[in-house]
C-alpha positions as YAML, in Angstrom:
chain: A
units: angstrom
residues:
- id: 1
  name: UNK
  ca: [-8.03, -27.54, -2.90]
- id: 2
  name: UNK
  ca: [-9.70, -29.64, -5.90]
- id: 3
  name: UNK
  ca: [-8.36, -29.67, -9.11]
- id: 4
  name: UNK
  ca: [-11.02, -29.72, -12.58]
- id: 5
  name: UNK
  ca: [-10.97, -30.32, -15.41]
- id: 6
  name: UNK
  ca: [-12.39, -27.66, -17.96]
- id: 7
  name: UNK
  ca: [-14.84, -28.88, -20.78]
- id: 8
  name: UNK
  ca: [-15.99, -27.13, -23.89]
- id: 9
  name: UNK
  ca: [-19.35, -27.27, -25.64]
- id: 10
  name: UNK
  ca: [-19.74, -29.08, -28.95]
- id: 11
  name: UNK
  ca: [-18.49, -25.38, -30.83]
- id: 12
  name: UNK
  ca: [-16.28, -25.15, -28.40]
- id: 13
  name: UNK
  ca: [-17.53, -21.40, -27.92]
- id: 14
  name: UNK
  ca: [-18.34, -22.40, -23.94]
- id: 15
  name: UNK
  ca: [-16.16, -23.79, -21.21]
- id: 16
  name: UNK
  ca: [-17.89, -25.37, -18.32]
- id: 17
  name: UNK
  ca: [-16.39, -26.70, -15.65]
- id: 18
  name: UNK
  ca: [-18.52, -28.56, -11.98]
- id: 19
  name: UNK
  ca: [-18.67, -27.41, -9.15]
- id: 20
  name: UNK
  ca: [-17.72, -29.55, -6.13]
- id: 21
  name: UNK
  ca: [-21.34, -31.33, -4.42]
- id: 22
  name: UNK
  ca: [-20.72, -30.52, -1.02]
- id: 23
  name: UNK
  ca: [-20.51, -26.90, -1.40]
- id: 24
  name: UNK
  ca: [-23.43, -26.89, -3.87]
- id: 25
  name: UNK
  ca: [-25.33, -28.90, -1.23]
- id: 26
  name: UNK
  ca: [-24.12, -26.40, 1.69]
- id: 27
  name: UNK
  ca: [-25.06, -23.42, -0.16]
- id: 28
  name: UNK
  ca: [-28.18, -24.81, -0.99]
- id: 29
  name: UNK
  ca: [-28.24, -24.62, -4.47]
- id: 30
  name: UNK
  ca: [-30.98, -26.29, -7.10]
- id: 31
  name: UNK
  ca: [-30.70, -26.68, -10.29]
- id: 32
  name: UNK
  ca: [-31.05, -23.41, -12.70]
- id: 33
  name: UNK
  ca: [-30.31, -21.09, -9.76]
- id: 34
  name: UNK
  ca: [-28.36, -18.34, -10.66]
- id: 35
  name: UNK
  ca: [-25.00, -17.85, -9.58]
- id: 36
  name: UNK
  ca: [-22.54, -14.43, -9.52]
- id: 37
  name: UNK
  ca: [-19.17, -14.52, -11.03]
- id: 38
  name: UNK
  ca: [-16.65, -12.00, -10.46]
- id: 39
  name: UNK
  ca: [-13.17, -11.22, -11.70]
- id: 40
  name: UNK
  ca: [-10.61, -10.46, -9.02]
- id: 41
  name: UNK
  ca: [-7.72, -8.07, -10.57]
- id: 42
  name: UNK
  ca: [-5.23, -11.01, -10.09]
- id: 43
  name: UNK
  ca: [-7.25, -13.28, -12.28]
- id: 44
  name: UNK
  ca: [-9.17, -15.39, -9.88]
- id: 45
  name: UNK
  ca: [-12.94, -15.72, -10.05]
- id: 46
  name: UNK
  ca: [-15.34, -15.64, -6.99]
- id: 47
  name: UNK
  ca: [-18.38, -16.96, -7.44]
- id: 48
  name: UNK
  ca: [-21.62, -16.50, -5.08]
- id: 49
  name: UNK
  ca: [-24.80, -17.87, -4.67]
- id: 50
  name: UNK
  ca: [-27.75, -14.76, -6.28]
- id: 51
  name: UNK
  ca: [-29.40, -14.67, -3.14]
- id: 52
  name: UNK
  ca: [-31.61, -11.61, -1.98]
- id: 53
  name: UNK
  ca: [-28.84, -10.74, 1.11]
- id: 54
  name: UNK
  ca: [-29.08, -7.10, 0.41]
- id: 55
  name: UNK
  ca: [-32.78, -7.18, 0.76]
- id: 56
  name: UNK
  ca: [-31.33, -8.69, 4.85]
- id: 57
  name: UNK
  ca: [-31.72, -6.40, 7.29]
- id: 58
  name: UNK
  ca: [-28.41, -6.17, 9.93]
- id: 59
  name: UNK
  ca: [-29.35, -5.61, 13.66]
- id: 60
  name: UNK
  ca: [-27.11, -4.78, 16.66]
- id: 61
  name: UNK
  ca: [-28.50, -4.41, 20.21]
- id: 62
  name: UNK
  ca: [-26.50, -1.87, 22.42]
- id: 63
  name: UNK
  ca: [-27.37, -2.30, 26.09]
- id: 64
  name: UNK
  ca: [-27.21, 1.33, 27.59]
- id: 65
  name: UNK
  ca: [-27.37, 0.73, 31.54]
- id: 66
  name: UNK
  ca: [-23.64, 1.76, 31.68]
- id: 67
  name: UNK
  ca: [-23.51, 5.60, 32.21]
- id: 68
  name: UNK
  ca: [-21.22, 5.92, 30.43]
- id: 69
  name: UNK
  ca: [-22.26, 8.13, 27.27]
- id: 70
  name: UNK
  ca: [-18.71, 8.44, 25.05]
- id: 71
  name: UNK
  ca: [-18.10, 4.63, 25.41]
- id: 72
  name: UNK
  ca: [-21.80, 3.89, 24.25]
- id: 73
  name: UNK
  ca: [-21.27, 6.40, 21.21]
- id: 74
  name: UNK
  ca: [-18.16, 4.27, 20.27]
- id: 75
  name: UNK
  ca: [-19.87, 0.99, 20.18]
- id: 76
  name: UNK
  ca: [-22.67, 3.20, 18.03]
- id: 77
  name: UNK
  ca: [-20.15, 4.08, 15.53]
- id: 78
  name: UNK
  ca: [-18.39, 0.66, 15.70]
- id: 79
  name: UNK
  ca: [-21.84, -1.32, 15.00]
- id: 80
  name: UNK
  ca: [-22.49, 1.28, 12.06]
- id: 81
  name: UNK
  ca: [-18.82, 1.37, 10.25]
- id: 82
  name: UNK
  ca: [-19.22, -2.67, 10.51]
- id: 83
  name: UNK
  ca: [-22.28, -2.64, 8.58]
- id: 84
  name: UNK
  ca: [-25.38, -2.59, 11.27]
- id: 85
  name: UNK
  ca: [-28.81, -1.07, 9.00]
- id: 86
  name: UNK
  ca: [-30.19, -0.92, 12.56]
- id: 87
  name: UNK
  ca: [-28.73, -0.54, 15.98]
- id: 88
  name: UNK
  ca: [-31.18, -0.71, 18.77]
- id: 89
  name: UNK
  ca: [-30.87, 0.94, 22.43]
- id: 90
  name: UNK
  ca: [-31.82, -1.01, 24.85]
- id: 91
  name: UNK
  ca: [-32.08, -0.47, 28.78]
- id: 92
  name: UNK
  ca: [-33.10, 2.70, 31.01]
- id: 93
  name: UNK
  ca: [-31.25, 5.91, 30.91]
- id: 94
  name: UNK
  ca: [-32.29, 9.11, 32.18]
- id: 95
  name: UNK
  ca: [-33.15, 12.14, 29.34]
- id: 96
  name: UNK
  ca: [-29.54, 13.72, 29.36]
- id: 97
  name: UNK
  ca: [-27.77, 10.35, 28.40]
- id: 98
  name: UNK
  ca: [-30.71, 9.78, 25.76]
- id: 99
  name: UNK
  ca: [-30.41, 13.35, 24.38]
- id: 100
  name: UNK
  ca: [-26.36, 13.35, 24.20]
- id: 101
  name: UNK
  ca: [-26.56, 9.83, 22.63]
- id: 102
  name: UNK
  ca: [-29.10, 11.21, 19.73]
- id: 103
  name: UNK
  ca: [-26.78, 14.16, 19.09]
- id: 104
  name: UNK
  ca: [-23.62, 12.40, 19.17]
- id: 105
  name: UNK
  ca: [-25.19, 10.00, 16.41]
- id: 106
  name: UNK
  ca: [-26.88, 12.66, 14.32]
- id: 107
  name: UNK
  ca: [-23.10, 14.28, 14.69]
- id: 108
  name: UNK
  ca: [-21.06, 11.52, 13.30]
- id: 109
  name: UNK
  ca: [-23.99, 9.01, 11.47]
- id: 110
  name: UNK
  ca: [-24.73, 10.05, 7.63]
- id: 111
  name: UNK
  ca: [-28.05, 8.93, 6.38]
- id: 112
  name: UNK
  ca: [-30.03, 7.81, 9.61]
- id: 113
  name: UNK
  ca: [-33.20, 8.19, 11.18]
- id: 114
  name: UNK
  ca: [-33.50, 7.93, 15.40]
- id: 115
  name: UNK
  ca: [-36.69, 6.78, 17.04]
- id: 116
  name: UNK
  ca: [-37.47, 6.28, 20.67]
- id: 117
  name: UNK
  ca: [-39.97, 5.19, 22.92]
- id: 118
  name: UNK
  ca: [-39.94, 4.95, 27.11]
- id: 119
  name: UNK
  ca: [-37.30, 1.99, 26.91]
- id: 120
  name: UNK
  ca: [-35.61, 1.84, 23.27]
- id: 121
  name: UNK
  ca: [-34.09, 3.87, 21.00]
- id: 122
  name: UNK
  ca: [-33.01, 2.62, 17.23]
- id: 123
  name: UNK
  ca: [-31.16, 4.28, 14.78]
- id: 124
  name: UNK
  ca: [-31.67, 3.01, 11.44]
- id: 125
  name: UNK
  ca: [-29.68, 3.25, 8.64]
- id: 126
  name: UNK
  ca: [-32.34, 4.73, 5.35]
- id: 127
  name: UNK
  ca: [-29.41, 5.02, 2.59]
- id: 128
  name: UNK
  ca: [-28.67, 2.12, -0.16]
- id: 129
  name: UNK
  ca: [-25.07, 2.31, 0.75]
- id: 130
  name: UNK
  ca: [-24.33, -0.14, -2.03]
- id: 131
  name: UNK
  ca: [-25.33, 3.05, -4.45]
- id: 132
  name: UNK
  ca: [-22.22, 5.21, -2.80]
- id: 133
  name: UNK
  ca: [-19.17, 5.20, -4.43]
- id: 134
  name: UNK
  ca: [-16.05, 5.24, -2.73]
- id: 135
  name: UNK
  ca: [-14.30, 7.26, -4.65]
- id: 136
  name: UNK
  ca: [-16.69, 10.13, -4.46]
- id: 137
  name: UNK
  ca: [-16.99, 9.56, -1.11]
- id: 138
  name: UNK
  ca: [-12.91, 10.35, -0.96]
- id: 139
  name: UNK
  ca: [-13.16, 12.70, -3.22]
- id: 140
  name: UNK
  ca: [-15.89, 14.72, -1.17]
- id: 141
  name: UNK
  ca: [-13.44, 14.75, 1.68]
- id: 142
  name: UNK
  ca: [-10.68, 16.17, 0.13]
- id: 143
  name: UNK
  ca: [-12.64, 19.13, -1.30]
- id: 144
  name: UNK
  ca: [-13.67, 19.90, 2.20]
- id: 145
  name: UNK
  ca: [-10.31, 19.71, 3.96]
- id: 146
  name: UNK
  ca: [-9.04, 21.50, 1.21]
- id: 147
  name: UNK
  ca: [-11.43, 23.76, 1.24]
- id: 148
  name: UNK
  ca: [-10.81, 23.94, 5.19]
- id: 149
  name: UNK
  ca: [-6.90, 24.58, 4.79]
- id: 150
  name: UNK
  ca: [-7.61, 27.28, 2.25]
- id: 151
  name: UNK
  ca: [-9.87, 29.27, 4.69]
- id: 152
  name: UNK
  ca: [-7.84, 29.08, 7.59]
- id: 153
  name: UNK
  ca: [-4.90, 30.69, 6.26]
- id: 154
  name: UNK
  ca: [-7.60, 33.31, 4.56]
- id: 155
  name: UNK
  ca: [-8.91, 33.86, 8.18]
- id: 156
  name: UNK
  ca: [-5.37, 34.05, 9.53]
- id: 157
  name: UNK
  ca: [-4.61, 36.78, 6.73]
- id: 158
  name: UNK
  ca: [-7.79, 38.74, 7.03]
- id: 159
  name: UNK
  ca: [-8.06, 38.20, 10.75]
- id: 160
  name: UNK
  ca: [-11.74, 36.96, 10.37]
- id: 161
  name: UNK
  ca: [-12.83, 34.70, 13.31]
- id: 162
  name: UNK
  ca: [-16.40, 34.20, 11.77]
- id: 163
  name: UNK
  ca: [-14.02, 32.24, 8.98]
- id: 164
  name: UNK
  ca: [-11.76, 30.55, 11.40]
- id: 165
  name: UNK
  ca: [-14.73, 29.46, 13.67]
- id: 166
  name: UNK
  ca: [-16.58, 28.00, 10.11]
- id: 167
  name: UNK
  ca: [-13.44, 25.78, 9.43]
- id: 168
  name: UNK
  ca: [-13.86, 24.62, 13.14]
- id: 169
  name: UNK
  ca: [-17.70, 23.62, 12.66]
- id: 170
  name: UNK
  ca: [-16.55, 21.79, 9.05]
- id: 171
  name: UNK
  ca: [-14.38, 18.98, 10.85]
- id: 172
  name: UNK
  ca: [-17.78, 17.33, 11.65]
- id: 173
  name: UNK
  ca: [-18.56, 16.97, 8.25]
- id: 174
  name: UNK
  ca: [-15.64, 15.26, 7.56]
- id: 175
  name: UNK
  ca: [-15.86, 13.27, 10.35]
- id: 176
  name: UNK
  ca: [-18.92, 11.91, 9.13]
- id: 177
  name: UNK
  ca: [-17.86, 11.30, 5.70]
- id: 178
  name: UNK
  ca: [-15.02, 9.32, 7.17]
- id: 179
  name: UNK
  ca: [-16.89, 6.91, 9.46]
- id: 180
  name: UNK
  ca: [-19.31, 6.24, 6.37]
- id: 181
  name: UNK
  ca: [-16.22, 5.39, 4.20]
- id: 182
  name: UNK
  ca: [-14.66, 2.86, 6.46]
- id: 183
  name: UNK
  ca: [-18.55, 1.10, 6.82]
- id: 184
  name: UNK
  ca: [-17.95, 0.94, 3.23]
- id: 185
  name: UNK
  ca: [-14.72, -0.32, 2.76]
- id: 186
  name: UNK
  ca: [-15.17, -3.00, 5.76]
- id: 187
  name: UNK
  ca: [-18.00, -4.04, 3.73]
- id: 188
  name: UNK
  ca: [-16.26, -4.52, 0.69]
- id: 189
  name: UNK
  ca: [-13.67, -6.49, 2.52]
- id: 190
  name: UNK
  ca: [-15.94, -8.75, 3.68]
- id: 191
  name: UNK
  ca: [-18.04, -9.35, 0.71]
- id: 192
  name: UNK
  ca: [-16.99, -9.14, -2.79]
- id: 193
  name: UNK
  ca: [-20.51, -8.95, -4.45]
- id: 194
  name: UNK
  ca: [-20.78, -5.76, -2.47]
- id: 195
  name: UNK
  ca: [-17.18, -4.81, -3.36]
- id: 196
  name: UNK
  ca: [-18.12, -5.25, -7.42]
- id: 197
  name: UNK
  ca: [-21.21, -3.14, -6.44]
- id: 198
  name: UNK
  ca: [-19.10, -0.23, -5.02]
- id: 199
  name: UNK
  ca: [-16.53, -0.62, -7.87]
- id: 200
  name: UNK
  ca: [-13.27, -1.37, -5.85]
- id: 201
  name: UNK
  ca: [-10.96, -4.34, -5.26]
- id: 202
  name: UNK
  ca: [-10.67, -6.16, -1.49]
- id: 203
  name: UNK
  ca: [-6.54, -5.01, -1.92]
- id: 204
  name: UNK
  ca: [-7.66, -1.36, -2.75]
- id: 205
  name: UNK
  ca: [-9.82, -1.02, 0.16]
- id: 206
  name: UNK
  ca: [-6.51, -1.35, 2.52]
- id: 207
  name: UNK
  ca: [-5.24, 1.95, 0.38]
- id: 208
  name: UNK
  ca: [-8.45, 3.95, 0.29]
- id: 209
  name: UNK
  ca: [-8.69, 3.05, 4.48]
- id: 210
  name: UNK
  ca: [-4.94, 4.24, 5.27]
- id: 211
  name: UNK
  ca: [-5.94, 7.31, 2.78]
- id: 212
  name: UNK
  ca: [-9.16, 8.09, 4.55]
- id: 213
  name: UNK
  ca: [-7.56, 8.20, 7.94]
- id: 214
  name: UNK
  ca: [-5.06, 10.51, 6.26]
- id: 215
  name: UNK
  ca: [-7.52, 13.04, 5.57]
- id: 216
  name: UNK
  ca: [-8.74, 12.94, 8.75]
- id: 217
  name: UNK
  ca: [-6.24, 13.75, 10.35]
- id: 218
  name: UNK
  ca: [-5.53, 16.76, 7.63]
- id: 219
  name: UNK
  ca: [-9.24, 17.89, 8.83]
- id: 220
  name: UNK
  ca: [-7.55, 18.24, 12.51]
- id: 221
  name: UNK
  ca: [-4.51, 20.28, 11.10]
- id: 222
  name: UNK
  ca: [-6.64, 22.52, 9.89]
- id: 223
  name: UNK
  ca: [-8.81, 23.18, 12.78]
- id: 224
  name: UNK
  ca: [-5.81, 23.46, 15.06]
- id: 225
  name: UNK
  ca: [-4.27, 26.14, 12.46]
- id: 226
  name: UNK
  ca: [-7.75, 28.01, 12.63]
- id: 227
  name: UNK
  ca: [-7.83, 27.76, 16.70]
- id: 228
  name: UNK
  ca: [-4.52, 29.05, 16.31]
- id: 229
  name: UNK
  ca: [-6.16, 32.34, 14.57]
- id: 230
  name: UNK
  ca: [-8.55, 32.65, 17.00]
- id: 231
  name: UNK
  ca: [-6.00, 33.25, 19.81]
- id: 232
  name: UNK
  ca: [-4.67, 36.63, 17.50]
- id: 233
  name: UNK
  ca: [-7.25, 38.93, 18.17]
- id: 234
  name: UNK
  ca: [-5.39, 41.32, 20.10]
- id: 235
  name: UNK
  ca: [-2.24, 40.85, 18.38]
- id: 236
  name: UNK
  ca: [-0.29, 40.74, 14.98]
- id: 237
  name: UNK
  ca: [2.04, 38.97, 13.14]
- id: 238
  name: UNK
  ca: [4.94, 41.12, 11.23]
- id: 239
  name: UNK
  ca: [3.84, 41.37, 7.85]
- id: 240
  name: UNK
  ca: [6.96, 39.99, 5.94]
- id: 241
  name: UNK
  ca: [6.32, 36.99, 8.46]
- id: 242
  name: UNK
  ca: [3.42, 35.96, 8.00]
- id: 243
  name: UNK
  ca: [3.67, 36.78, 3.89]
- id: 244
  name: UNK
  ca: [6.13, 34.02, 4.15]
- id: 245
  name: UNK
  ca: [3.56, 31.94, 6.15]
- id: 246
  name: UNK
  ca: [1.19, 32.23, 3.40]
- id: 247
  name: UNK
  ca: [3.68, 31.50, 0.69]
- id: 248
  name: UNK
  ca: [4.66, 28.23, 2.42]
- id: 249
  name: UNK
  ca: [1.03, 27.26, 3.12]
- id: 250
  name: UNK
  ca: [0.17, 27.01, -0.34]
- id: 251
  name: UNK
  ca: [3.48, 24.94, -1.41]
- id: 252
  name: UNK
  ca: [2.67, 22.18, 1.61]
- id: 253
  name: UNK
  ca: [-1.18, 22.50, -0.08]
- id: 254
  name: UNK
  ca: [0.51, 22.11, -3.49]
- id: 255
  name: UNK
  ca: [1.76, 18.52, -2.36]
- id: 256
  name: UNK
  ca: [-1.17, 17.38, -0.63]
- id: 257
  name: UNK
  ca: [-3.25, 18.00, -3.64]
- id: 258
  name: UNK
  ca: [-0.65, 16.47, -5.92]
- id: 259
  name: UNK
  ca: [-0.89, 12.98, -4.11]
- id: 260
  name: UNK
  ca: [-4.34, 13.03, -3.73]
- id: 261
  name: UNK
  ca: [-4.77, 12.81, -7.29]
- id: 262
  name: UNK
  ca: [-1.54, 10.64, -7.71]
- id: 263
  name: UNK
  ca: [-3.94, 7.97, -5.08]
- id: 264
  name: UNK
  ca: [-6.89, 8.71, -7.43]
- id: 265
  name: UNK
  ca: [-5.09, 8.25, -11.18]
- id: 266
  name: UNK
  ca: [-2.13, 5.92, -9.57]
- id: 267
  name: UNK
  ca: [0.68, 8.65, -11.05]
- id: 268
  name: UNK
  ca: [3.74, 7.29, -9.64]
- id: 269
  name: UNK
  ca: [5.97, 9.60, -10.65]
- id: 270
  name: UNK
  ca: [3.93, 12.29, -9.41]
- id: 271
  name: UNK
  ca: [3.86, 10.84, -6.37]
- id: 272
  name: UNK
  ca: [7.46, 10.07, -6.24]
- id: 273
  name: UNK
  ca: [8.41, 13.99, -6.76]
- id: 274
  name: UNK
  ca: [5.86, 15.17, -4.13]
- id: 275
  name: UNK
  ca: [7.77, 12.74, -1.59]
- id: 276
  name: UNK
  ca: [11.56, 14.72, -3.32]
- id: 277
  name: UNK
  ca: [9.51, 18.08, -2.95]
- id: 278
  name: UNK
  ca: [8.22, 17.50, 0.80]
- id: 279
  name: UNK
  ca: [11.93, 16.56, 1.71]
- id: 280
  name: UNK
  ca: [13.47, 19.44, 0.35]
- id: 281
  name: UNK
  ca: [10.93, 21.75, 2.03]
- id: 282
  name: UNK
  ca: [10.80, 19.99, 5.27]
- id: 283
  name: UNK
  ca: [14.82, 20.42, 5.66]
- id: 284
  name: UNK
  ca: [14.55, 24.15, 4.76]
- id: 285
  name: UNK
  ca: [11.47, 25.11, 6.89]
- id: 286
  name: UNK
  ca: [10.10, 22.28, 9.72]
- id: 287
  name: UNK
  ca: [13.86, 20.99, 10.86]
- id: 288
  name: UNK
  ca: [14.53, 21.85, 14.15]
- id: 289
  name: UNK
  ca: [17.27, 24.89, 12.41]
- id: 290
  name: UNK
  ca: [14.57, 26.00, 9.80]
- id: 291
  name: UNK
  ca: [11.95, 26.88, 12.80]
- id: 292
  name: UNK
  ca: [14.15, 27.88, 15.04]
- id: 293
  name: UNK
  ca: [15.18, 30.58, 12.50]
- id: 294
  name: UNK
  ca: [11.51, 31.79, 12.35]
- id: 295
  name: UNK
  ca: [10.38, 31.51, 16.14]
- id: 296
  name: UNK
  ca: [13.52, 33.48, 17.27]
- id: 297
  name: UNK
  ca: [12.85, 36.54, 15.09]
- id: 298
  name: UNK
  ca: [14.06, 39.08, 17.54]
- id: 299
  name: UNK
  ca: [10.71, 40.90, 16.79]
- id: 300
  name: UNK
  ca: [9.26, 38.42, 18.71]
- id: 301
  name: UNK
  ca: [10.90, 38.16, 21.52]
- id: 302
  name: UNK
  ca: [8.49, 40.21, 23.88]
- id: 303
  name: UNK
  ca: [5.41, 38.43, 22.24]
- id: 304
  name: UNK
  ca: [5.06, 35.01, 23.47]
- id: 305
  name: UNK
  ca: [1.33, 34.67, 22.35]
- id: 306
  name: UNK
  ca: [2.84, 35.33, 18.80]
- id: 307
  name: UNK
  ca: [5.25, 32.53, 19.57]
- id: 308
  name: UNK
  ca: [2.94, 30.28, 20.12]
- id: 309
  name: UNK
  ca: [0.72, 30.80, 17.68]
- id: 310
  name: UNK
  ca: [3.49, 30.42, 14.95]
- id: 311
  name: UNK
  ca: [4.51, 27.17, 16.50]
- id: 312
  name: UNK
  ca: [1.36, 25.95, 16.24]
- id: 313
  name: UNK
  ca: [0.76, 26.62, 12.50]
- id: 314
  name: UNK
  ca: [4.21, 25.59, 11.67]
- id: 315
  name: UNK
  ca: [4.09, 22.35, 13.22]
- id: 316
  name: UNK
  ca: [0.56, 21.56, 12.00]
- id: 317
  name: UNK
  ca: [2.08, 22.45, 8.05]
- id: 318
  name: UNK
  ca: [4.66, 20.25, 8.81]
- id: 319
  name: UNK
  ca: [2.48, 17.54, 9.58]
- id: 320
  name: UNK
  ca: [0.17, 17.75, 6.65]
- id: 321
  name: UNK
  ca: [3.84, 17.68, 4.82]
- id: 322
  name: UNK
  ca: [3.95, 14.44, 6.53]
- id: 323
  name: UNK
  ca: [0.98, 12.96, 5.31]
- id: 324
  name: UNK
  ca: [1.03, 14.03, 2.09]
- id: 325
  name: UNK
  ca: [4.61, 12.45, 1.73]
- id: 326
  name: UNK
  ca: [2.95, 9.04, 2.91]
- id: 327
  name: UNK
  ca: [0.48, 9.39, 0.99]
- id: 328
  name: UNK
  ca: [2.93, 9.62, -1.74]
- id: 329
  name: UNK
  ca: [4.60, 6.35, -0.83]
- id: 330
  name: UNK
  ca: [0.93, 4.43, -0.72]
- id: 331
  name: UNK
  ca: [0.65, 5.59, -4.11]
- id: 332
  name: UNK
  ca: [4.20, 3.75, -5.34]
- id: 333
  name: UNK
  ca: [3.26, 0.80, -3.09]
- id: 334
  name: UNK
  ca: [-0.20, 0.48, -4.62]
- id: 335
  name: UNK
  ca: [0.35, 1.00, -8.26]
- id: 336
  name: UNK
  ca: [4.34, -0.70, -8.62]
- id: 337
  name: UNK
  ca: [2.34, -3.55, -10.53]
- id: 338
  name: UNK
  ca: [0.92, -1.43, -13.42]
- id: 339
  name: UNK
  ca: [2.41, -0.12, -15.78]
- id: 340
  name: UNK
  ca: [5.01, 2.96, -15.14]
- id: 341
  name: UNK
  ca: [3.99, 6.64, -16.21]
...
């Protein structure tokens, strides 16, 4: 660390202070080159050569002679989420591998475009990723798992498998939403220019990654509770039952959409009576008493498939409870600096 002193111009309306020769000299910098300056939120400055690095195109070659198809798709997704504008397939494979590898990345990749020839395949990257926000890329995934959790209890009620099967097919788009959020926020991590660009801090984009996955995993709780329906086609829950079902399904969605805006607006105390809310609820319903009272409803008794299917959706609400409740605590640990609501 160097220590400098800071000068002020003759009015004193300007404060300079030099920069230290080696690093000007390793960054290559001449004189009137332009340099960026950003403000960190705890005060410090970074400053960065103007250089034309998002005009720089970011290659990864995948080697494809392993046969292996789902391990290939992971280094795919790994090279994208880690910032690759182009990912190139290299080696033979026969027409099957090449076909499940394009699907698999049309599946999970937003904004790319696949070419191939006899021996290489590239998928390219054609968004300005630097022009997505974040937050609206958060924001988009909540509306669809909501939007998810909502129909799958509708399906349950009206016994609609077109509805239930729709959910299903929706977990790919968040999927896809989710691996372009974490290429995002591992980008911002790495470089603040693109971090000011995107509008979030390198501390926030620890929260918003622990949030995303959060959301994922809502997306699965849904599409388990909306399997769940499926199995009920020949078969009926008691209509007080699954009333009650229905009335709990919106209180656990209640919570969940309470500390997704607490994240989003940093409302501590909101987020601090969703977490007093979830704990109340989960002792009532989701202990091991609270389902045990519901599951051994003598009415069921000679209907295991009924059983089963109630487990299912039970346990699934109680782990979206779960979520939302850290969710909640993310909130308290992210915004405990600002000032209290």
């Amino acid at each position: 660390m160097e220590t400098r002193k800071i000068q002020a111009t003759g009015g004193g309306g300007t404060y300079i202070v030099s920069l230290p020769k080696n690093w000007i000299e390793k960054q290559k910098i001449k004189r009137k080159d332009l340099l960026n300056v950003f403000e960190r939120e705890d005060g410090a400055l970074i400053i960065i050569p103007n250089t034309q690095k998002s005009k720089i195109t970011r290659t990864k070659t995948i080697n494809i002679k392993e046969k292996n198809s789902q391990f290939i798709t992971r280094k795919i997704i790994s090279a994208y989420i880690n910032g690759a504008d182009t990912i190139e397939l290299t080696g033979t494979a026969d027409w099957k591998q090449r076909k499940t590898l394009k699907e698999s990345a049309k599946k999970m990749l937003i904004g790319v475009e696949i070419t191939e020839d006899k021996n290489k395949m590239a998928i390219q990257c054609i968004i300005d990723v630097s022009k997505l926000s974040i937050k609206k890329i958060l924001e988009k995934s909540y509306n669809t798992t909501n939007w998810m959790y909502a129909h799958a209890f509708t399906a349950l009620k009206e016994k609609n498998t077109e509805l239930a099967e729709d959910v299903i097919e929706r977990d790919s788009e968040v999927d896809q939403l989710v691996v372009l959020a974490i290429r995002q926020l591992n980008s911002a991590a790495r470089d603040p220019e693109f971090a000011e660009l995107v509008d979030i801090s390198g501390l926030d984009t620890l929260y918003y990654r622990a949030v995303i996955d959060y959301i994922e995993i809502m997306a699965d709780c849904c599409v388990n509770i909306a399997a769940a329906t499926l199995k009920m086609q020949n078969t009926t829950i008691p209509k007080d039952m699954e009333e009650k079902i229905i009335t709990l399904s919106k209180k656990v969605n209640k919570a969940y959409s309470n500390v997704v805006y607490a994240f989003k607006n940093k409302e501590i105390v909101l987020a601090n009576n969703a977490i007093e809310d979830a704990a109340t609820t989960e002792k009532e319903i989701f202990s091991a008493e609270g389902k045990s009272m519901i599951l051994a409803d003598k009415r069921l008794r000679d209907n295991p498939e009924i059983i089963g299917v109630i487990a299912i959706i039970l346990e699934n609400l109680g782990y979206i409870l779960h979520l939302s409740r850290s969710v909640a605590e993310l909130v308290i640990d992210r915004g405990i600096n600002d000032k209290e609501n």
